[in-house]
C-alpha positions, 0 to 999 in steps of 0.5 A, a space after each residue: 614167285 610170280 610166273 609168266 607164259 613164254 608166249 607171244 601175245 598173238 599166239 595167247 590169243 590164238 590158243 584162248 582162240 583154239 580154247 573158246 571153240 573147241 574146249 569142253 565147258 565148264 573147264 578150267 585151262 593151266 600152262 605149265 612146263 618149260 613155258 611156264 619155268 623160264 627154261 622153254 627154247 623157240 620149239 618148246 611145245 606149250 603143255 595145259 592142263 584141262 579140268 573139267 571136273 570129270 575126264 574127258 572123252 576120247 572125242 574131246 581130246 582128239 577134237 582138242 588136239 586137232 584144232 591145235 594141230 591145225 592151228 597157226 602156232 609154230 610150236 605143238 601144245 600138248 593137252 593133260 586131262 586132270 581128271 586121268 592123271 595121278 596125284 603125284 603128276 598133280 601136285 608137280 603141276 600144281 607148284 609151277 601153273 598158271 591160269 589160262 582161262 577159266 571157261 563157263 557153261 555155254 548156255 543153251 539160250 544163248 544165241 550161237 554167235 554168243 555162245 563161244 564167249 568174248 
């Protein structure tokens, strides 16, 4: 079954926005929960799985989740570190999500107006 984001296109790019300048890199994004499930009311918050193949420091969460907050969307986006989650949490994640945005290594040559990609 093929599943859909239940999101505005411009509140898509908003968080691939929020993403590309404050994710830690590499990592992969996922949306999962009721935004994912067709069953999300207008509030429903936007739940997404951060791997970045090893947890995430407490800044990088709060730096995260701060840029969220802050941001223009109406409804909250609530961030799940893979890396700390339990198996059990994975493997329900893992049959409904889908991927957001997949964000490589900032190269550190790369000129700082290039380096938060497209």
């Amino acid at each position: 079954m093929s599943r859909v984001l239940d999101i505005t296109p411009e509140h898509l790019v908003e968080v691939q926005r929020l993403l590309r300048a404050r994710a830690p890199r590499p990592a992969t994004v996922w949306a999962f929960g009721s935004r994912v499930l067709g069953t999300a009311t207008a509030y429903s918050d936007l739940d997404l799985a951060i791997d970045a193949g090893r947890r995430l420091s407490w800044a990088e969460q709060a730096d995260l989740q701060e840029a969220f907050e802050e941001g223009a969307l109406p409804f909250r986006v609530d961030i799940v570190d893979w890396a700390t989650v339990s198996q059990a949490f994975r493997d329900r994640v893992a049959s409904q999500r889908i991927p957001l945005m997949i964000l490589p290594a900032i190269d550190p040559q790369a000129p700082a107006t290039t380096r938060a990609g497209p």
